[in-house]
VOVEXFI-406343 format. One record per residue: residue number from 1; residue in three letters; x, y, z of N, C-alpha, C in turn. Coordinates in Angstrom, 1 decimal. Each point is the difference from the previous one (the first is absolute). Layout:
<node NUM ALA <X Y Z> <X Y Z> <X Y Z>> ...
This chain:
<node 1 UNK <-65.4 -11.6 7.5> <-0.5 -1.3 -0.4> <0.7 -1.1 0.9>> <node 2 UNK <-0.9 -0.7 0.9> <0.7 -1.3 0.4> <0.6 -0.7 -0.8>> <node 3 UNK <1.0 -0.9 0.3> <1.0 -1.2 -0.3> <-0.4 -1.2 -0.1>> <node 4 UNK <0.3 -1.0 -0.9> <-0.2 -1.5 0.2> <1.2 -0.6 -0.5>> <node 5 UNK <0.3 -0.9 1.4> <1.3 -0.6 0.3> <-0.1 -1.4 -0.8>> <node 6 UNK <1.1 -0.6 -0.2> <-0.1 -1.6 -0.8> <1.2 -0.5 0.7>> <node 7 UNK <0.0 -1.2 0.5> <1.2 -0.9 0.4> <-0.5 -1.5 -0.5>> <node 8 UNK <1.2 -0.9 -0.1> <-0.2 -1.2 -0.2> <1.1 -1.2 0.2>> <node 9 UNK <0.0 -1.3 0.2> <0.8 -0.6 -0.1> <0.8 0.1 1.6>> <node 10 UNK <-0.9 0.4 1.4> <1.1 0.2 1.3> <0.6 -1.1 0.2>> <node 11 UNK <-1.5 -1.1 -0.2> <0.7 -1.7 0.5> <0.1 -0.1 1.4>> <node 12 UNK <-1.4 0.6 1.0> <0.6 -0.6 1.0> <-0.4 -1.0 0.7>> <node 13 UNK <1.0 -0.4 0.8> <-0.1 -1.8 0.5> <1.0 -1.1 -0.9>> <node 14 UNK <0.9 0.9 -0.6> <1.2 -0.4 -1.0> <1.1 -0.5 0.7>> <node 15 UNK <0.6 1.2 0.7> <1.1 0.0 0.4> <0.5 0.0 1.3>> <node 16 UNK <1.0 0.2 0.5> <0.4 0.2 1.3> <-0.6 1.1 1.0>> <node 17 UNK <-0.3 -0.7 1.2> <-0.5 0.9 1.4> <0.0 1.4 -0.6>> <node 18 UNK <1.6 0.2 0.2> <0.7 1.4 0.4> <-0.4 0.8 -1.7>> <node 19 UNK <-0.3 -0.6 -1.4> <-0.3 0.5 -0.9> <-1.5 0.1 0.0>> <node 20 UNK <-0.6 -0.7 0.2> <-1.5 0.0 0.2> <-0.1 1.5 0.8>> <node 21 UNK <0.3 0.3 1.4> <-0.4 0.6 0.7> <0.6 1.8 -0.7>> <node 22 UNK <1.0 -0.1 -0.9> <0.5 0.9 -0.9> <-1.0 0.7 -1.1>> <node 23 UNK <-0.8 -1.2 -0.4> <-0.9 0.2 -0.9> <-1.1 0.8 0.5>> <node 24 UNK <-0.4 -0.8 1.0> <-1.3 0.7 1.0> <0.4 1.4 0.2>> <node 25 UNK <0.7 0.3 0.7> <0.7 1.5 0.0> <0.0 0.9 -0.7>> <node 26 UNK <0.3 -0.5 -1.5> <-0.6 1.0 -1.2> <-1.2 -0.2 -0.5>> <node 27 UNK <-0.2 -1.2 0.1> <-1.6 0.2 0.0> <-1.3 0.7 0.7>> <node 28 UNK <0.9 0.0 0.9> <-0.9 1.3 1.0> <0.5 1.5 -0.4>> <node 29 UNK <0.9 -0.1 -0.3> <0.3 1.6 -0.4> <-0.5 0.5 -1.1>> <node 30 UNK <-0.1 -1.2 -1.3> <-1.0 0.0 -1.2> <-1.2 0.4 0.4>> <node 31 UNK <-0.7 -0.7 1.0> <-1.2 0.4 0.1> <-0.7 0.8 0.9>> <node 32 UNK <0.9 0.7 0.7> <0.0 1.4 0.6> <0.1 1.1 -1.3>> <node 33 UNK <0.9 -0.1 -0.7> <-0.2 0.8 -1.0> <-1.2 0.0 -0.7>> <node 34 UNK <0.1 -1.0 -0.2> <-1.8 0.1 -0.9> <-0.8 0.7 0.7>> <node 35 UNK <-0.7 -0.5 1.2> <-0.6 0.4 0.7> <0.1 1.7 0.3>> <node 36 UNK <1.2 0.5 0.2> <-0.1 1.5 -0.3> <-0.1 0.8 -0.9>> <node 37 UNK <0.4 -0.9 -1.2> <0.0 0.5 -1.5> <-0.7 -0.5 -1.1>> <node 38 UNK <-0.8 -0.9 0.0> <-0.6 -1.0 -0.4> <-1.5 -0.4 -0.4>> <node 39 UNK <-0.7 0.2 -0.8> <-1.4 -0.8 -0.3> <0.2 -1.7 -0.2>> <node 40 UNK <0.5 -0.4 -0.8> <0.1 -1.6 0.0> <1.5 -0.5 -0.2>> <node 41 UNK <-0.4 -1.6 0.3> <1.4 -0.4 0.1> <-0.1 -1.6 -0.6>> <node 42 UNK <0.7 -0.1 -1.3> <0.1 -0.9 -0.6> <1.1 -1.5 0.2>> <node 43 UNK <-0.2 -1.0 0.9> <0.5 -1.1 0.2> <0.2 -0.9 -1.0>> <node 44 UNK <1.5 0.0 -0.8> <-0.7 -0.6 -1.5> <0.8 -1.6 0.2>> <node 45 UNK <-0.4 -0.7 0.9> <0.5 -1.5 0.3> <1.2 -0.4 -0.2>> <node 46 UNK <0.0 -1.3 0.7> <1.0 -0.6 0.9> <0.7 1.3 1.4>> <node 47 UNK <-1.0 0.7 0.4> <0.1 0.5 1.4> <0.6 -1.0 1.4>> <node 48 UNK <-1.0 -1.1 -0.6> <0.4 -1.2 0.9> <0.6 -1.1 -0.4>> <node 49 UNK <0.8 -0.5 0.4> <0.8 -1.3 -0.5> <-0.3 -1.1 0.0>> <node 50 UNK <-1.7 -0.3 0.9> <-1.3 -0.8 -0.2> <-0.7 0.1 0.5>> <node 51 UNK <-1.3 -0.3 0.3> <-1.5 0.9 0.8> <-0.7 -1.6 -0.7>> <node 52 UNK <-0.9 -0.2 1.7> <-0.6 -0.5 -0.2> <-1.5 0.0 0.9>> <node 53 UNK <-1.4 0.0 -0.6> <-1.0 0.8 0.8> <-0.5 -1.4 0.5>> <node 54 UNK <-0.2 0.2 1.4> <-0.8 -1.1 1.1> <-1.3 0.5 0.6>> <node 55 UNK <-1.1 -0.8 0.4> <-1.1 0.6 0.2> <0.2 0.5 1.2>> <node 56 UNK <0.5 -0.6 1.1> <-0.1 0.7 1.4> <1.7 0.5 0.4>> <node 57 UNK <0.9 0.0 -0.8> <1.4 0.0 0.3> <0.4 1.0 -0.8>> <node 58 UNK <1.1 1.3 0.6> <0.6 1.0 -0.9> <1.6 -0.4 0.4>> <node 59 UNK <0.4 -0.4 -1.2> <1.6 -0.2 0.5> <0.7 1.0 0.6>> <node 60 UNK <0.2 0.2 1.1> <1.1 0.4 0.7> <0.7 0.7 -0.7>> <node 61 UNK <1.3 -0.6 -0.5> <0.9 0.5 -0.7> <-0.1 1.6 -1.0>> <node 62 UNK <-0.6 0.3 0.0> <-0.3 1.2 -1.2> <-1.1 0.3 0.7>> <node 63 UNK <-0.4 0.2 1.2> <-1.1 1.1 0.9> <0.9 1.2 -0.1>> <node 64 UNK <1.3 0.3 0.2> <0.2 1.2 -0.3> <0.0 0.7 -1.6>> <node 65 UNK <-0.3 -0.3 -1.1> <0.1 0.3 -1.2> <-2.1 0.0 0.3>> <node 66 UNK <-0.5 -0.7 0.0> <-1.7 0.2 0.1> <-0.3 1.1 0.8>> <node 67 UNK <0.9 0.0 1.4> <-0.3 1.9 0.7> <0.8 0.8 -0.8>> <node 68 UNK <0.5 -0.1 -0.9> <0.2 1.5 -0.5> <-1.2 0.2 -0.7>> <node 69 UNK <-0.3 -1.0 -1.1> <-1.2 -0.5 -1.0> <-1.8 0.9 0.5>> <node 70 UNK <0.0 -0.7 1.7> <-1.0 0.9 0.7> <0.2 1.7 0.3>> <node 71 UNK <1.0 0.0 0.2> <0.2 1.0 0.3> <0.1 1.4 -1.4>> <node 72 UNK <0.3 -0.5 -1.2> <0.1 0.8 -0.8> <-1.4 0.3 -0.8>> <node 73 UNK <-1.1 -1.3 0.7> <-1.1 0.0 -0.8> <-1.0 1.2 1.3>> <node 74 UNK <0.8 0.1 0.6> <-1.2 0.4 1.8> <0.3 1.5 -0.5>> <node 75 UNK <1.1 0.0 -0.7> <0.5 1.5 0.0> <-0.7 0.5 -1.5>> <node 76 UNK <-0.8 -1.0 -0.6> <-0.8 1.1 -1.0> <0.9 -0.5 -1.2>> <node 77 UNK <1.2 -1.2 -0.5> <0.9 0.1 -1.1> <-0.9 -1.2 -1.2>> <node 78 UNK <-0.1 0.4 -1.0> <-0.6 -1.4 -0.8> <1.0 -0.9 0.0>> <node 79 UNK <0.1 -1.4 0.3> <1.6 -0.8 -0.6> <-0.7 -1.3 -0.5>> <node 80 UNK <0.3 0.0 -1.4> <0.3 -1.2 -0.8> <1.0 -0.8 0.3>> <node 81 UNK <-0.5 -1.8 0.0> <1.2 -0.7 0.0> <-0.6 -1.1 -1.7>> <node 82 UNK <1.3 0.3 -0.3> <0.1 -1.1 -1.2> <1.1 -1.3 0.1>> <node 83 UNK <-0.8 -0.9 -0.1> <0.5 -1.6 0.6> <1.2 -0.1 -0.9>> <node 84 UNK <1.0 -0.8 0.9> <1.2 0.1 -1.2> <0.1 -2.0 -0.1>> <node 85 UNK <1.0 -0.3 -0.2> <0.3 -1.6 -0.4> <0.3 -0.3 1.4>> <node 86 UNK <0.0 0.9 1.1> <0.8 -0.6 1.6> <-1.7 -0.1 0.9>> <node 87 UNK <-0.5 1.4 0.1> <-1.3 0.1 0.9> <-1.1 -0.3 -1.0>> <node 88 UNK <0.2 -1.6 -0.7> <-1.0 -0.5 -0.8> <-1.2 0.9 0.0>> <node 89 UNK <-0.7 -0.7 1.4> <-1.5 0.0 -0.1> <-0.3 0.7 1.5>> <node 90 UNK <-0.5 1.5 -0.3> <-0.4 0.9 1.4> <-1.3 0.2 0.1>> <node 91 UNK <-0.6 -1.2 -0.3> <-1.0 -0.5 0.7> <-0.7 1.7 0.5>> <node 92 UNK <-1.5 -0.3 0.6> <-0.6 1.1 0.7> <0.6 1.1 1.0>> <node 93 UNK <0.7 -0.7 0.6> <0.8 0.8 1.3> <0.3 1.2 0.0>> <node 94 UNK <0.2 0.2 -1.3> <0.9 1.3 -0.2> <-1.4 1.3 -0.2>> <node 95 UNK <-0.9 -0.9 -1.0> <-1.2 1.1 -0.5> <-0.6 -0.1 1.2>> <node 96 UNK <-0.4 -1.3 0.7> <-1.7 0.6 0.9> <0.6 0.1 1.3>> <node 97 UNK <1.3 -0.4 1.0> <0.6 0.6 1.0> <0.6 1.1 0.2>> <node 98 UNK <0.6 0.1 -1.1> <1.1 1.7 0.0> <-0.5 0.8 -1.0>> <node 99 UNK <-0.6 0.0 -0.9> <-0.8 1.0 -1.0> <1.4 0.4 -0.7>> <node 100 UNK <0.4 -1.2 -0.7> <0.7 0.6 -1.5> <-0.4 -1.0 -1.5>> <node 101 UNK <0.4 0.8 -0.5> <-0.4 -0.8 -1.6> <0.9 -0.8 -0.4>> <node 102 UNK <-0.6 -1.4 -0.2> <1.2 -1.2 -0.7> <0.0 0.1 -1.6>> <node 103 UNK <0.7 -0.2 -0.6> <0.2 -0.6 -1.4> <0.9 -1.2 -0.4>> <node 104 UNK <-0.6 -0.3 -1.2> <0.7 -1.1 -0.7> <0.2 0.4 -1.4>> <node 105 UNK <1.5 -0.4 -0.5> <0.2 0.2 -1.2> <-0.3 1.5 -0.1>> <node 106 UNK <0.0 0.5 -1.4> <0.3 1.3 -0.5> <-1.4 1.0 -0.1>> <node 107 UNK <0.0 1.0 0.4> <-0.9 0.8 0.3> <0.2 1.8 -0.7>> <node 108 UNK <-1.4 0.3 -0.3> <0.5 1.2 -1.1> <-0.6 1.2 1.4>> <node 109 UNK <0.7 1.2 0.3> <-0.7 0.5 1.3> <0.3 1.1 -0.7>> <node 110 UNK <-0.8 1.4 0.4> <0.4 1.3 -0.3> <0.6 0.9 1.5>> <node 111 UNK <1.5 0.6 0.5> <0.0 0.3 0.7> <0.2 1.6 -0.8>> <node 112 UNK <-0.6 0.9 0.8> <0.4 1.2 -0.2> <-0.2 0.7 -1.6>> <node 113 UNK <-1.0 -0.6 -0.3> <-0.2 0.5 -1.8> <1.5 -0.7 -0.6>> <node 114 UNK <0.5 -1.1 0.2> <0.6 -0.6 -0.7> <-0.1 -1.9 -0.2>> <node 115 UNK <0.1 -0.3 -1.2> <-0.5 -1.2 0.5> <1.3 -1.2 -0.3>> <node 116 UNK <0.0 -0.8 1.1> <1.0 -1.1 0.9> <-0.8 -1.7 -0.9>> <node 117 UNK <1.3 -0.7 -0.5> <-0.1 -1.3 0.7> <1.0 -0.6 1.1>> <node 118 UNK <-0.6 -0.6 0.7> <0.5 -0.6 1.0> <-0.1 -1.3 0.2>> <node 119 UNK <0.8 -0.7 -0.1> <0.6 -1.6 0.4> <0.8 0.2 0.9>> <node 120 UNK <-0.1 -1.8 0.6> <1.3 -0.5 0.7> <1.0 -0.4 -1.3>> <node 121 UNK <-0.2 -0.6 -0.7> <0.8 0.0 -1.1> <0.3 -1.9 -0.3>> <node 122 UNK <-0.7 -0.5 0.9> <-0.2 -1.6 -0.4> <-1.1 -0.8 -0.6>> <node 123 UNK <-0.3 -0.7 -0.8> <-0.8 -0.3 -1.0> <-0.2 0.6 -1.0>> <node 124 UNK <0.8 1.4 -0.4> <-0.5 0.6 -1.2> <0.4 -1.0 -1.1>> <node 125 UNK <0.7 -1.1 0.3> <0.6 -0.7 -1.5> <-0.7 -1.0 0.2>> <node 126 UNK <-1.0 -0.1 -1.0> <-1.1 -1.2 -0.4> <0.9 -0.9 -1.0>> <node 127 UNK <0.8 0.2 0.1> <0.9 -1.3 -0.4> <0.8 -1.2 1.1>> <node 128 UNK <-0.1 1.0 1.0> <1.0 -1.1 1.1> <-1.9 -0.8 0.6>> <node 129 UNK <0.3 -1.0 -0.7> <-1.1 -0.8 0.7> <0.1 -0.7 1.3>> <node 130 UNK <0.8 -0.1 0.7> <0.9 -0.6 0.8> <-0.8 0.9 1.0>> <node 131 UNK <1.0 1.2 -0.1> <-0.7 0.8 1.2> <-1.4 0.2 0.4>> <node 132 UNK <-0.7 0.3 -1.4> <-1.6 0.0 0.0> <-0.2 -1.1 0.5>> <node 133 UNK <0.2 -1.1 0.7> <-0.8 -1.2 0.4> <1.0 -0.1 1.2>> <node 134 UNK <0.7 0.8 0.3> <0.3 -0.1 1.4> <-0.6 1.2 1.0>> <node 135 UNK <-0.5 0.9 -0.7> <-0.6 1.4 0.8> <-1.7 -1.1 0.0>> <node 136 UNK <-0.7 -0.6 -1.0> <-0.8 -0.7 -0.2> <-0.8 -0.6 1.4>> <node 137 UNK <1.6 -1.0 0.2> <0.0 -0.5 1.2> <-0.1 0.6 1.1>> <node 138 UNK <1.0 1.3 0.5> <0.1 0.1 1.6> <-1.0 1.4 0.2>> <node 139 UNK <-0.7 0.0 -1.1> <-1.3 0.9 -0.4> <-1.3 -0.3 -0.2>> <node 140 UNK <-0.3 -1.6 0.3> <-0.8 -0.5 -0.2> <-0.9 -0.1 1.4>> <node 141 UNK <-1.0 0.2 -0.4> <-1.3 0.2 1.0> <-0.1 -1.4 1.1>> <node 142 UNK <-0.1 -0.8 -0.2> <-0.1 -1.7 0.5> <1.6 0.4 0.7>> <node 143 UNK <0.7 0.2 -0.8> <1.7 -1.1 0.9> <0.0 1.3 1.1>> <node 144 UNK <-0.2 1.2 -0.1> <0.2 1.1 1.2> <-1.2 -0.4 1.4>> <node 145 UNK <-1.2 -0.2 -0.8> <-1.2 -0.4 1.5> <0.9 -1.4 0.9>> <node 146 UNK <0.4 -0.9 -0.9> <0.8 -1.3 0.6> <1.2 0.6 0.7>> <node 147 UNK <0.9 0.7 0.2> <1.0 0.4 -0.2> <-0.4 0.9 1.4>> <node 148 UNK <-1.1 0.8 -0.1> <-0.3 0.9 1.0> <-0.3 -0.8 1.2>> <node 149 UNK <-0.8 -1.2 -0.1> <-0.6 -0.9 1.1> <1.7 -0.5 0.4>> <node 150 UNK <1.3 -0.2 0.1> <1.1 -0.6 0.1> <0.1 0.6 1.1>> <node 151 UNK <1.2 -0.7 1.0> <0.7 0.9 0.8> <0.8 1.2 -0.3>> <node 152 UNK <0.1 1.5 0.2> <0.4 0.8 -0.3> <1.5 0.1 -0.2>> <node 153 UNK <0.9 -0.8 0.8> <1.0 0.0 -0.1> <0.9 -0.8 -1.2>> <node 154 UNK <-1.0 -1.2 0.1> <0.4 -1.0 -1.0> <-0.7 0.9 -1.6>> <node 155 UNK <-0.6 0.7 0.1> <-0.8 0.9 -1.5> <1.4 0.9 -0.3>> <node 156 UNK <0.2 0.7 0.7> <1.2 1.2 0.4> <1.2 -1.0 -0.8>> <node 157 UNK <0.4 -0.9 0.3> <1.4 -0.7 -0.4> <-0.9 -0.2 -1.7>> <node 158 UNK <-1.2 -0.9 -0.5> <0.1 0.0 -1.0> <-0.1 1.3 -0.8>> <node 159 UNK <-0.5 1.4 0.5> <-0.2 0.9 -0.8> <1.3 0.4 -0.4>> <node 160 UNK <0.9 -0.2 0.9> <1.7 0.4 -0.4> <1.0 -0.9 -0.7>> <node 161 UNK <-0.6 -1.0 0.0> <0.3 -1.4 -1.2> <-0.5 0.7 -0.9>> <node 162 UNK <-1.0 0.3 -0.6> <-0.7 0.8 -1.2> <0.8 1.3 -0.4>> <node 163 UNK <0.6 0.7 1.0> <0.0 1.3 -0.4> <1.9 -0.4 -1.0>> <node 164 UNK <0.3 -0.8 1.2> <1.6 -0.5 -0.5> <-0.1 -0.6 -1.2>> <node 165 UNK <-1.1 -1.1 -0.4> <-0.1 -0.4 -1.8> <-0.3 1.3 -0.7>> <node 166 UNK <-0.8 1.0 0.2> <-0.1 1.2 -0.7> <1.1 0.7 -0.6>> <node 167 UNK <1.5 0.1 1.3> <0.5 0.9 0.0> <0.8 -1.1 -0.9>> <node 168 UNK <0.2 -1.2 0.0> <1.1 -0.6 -0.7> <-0.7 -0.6 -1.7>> <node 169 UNK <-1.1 0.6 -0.3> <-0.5 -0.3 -1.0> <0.5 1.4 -1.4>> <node 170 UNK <0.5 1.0 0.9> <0.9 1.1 -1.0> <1.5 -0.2 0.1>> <node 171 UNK <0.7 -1.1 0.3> <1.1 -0.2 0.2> <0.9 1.1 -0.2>> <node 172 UNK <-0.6 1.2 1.2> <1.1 0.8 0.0> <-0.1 0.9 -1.0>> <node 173 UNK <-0.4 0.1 -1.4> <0.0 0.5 -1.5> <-0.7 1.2 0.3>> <node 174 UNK <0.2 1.1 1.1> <-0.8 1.1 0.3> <0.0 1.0 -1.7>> <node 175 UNK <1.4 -0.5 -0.6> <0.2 1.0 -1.0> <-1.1 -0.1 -1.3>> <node 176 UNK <-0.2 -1.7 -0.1> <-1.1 -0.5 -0.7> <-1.0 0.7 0.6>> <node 177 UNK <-0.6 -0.3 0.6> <-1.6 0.4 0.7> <-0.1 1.8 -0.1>> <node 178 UNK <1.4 0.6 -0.2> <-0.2 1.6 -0.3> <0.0 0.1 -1.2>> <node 179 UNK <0.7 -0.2 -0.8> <0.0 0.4 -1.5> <-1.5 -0.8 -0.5>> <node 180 UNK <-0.5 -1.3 1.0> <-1.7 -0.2 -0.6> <-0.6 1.4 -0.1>> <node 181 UNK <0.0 0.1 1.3> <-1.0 1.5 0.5> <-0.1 0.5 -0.5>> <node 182 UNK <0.9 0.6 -0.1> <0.3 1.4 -1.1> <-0.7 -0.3 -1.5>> <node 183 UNK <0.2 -1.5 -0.6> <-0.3 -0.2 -1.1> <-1.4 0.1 0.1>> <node 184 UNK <-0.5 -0.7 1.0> <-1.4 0.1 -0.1> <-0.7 1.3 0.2>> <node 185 UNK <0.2 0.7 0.9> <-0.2 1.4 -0.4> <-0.2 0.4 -0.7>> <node 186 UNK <1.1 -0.1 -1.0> <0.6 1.0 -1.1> <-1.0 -1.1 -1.1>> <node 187 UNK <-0.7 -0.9 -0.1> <-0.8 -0.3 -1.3> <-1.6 0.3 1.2>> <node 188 UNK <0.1 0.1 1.1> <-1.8 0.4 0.4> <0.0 1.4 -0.5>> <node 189 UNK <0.8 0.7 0.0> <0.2 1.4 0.0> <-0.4 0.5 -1.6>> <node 190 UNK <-0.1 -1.1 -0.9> <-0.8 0.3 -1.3> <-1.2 -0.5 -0.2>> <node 191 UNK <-0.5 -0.6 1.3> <-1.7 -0.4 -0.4> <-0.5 0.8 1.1>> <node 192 UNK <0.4 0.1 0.4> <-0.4 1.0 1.9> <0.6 1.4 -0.1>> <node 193 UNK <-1.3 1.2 0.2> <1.0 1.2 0.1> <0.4 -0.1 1.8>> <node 194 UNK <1.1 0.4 0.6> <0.1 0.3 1.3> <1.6 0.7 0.0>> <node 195 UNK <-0.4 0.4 1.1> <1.2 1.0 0.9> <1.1 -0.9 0.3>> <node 196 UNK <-0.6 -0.9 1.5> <1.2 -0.8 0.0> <-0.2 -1.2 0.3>> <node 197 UNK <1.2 -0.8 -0.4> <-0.5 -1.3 0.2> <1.2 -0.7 1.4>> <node 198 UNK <-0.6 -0.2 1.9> <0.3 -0.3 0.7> <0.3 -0.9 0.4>> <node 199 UNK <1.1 -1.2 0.4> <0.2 -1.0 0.3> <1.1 -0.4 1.4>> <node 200 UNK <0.1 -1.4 -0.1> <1.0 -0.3 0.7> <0.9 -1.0 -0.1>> <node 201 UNK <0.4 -1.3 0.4> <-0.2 -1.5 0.3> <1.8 -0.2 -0.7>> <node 202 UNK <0.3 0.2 -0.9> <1.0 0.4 -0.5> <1.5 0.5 0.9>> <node 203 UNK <-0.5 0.5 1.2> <1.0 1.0 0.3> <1.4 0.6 -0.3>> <node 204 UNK <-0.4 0.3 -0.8> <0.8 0.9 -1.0> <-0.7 1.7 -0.3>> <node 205 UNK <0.5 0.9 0.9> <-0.8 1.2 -0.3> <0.1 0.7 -1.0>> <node 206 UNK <-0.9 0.6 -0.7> <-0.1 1.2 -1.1> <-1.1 0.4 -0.7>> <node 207 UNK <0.6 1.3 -0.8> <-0.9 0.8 0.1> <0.6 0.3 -1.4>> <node 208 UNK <-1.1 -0.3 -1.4> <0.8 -0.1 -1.3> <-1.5 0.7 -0.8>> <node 209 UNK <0.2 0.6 -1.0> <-1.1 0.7 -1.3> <-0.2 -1.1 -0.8>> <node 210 UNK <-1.0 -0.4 -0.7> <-0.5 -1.1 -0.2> <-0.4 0.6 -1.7>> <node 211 UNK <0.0 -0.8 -0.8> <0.3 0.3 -1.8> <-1.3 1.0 -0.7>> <node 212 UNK <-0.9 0.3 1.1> <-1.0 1.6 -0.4> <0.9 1.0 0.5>> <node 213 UNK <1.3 -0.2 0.4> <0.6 1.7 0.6> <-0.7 0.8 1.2>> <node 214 UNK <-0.6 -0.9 0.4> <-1.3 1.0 0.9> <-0.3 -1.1 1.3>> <node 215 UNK <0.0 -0.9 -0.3> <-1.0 -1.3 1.2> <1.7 -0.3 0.6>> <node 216 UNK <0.0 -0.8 1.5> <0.7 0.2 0.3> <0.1 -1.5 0.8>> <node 217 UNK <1.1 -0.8 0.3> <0.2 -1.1 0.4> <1.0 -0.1 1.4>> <node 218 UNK <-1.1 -0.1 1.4> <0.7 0.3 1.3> <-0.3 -1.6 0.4>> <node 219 UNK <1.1 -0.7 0.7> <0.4 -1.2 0.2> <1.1 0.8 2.1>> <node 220 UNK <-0.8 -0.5 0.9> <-0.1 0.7 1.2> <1.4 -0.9 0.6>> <node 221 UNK <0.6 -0.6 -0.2> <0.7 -1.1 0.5> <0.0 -0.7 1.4>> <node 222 UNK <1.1 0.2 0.9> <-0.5 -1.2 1.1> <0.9 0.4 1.3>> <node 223 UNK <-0.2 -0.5 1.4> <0.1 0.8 0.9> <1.5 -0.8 0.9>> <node 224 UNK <-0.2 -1.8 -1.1> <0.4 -0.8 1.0> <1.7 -0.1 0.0>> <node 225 UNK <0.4 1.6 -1.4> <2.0 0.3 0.0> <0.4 0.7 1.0>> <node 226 UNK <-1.2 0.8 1.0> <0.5 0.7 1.1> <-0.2 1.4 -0.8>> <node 227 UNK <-0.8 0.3 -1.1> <-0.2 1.2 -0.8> <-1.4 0.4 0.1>> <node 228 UNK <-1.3 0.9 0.2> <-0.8 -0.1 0.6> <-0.8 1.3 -0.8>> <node 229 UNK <0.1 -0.8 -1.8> <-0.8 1.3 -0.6> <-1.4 -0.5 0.1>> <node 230 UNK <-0.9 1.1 -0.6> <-1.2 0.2 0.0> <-0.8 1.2 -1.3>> <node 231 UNK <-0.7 -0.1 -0.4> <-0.4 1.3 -0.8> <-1.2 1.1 0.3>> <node 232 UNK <-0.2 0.6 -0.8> <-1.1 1.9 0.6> <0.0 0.2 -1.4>> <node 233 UNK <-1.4 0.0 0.3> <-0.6 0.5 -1.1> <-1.3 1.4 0.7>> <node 234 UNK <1.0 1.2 -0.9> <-0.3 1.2 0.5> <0.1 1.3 -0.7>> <node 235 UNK <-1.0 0.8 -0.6> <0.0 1.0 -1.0> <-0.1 -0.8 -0.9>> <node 236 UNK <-0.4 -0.8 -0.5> <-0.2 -1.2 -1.2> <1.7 -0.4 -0.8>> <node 237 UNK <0.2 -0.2 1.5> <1.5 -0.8 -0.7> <0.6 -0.9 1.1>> <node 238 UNK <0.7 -1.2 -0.6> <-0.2 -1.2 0.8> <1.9 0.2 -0.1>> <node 239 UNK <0.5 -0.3 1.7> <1.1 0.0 -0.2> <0.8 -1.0 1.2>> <node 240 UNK <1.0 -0.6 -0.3> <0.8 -1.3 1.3> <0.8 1.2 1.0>> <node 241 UNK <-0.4 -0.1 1.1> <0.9 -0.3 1.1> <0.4 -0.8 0.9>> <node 242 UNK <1.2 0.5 1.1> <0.3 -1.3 0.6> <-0.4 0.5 1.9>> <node 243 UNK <-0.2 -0.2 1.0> <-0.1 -0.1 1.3> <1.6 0.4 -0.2>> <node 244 UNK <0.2 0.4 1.5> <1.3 0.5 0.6> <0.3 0.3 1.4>> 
């Protein structure tokens, strides 16, 4: 039975040269593996630290993360990307240039006779109204066409103004944003039958049983401690590892 890989949370375009180019590295070795071992490959957001789609312009910066993207799709791999609070809005680029599937928000999939929800793990709380009207915005149809027609460079600085209010909108409280997750799981998990319920955004990794004894709560964590897990889901069981 082929494999289906999950990572989330790399962030790249975050950090320093020499870490950036660290990440890429395992990210190539991630998706060499897949590709040998592999039917699909689940991108469950904030991959990118911010993305922004132009009609005639592909940023630069992240052409190496897009050739692997080609390259894993040329080789026959399904890959889902699910938008997180950083790579707002991935626009067409991704579905009708490179042939992968975008999502938004939470999605019910069946891999392998088992059935998955999958989130980035932002906006599940219809209580933070705040945020809902800031995804609203840098999600909105009108302000992206205006925004696309801009100089690309001058777009590029504000998309990272956005991603930096994003990141400073969890003040830090990763521990909050996991014990949500988990919570919310653990009450979908009595209106929803499912296997597992997959996330990210949090970076905080784990892998916990959820209050049926049976459904299971994987939270993928993040790449940007210099720690470079990922998960496999294989013989109908989903489990974390790390690159090495």
């Amino acid at each position: 039975m082929s494999k289906s890989f999950f990572v989330s949370d790399i962030h790249f375009g975050l950090q320093t040269p020499e870490e950036e180019r660290l990440k890429m590295r395992y990210f190539e070795k991630l998706a060499d593996i897949v590709k040998d071992e592999g039917e699909s490959f689940y991108l469950v957001g904030d991959i990118l630290d911010y993305w922004m789609e132009f009609r005639h312009v592909v940023p630069k910066y992240f052409d190496g993360f897009l050739c692997v993207l080609r390259d894993l799709v040329r080789h026959g791999t399904e890959v889902h990307y699910f938008a997180g609070n950083h790579d707002f809005e991935l626009g067409s680029y991704f579905d009708k240039q490179i042939g992968i599937r975008t999502w938004y928000g939470m999605r019910e999939i069946v891999i392998g006779g088992k059935k998955f929800c999958i989130a980035h793990g932002d906006g599940l709380d219809r209580s933070d109204i705040g945020y809902r009207m800031f995804v609203r915005f840098v999600r909105n149809r009108f302000n992206l066409s205006l925004l696309s027609a801009v100089q690309p460079d001058l777009v590029i600085a504000i998309m990272r103004r956005f991603s930096r209010l994003s990141r400073k909108r969890g003040n830090g409280d990763h521990r909050g944003e996991s014990d949500f997750l988990f919570r919310y799981a653990d009450a979908l998990v009595r209106e929803k039958d499912f296997d597992y319920f997959v996330c990210g955004h949090s970076h905080e990794e784990a892998l916990k049983t959820l209050s049926n004894s049976r459904s299971r709560y994987i939270n993928l964590g993040t790449w940007i401690n210099g720690d470079y897990p990922f998960g496999v889901f294989e013989k109908g069981e989903l489990t974390l590892r790390r690159l090495s």
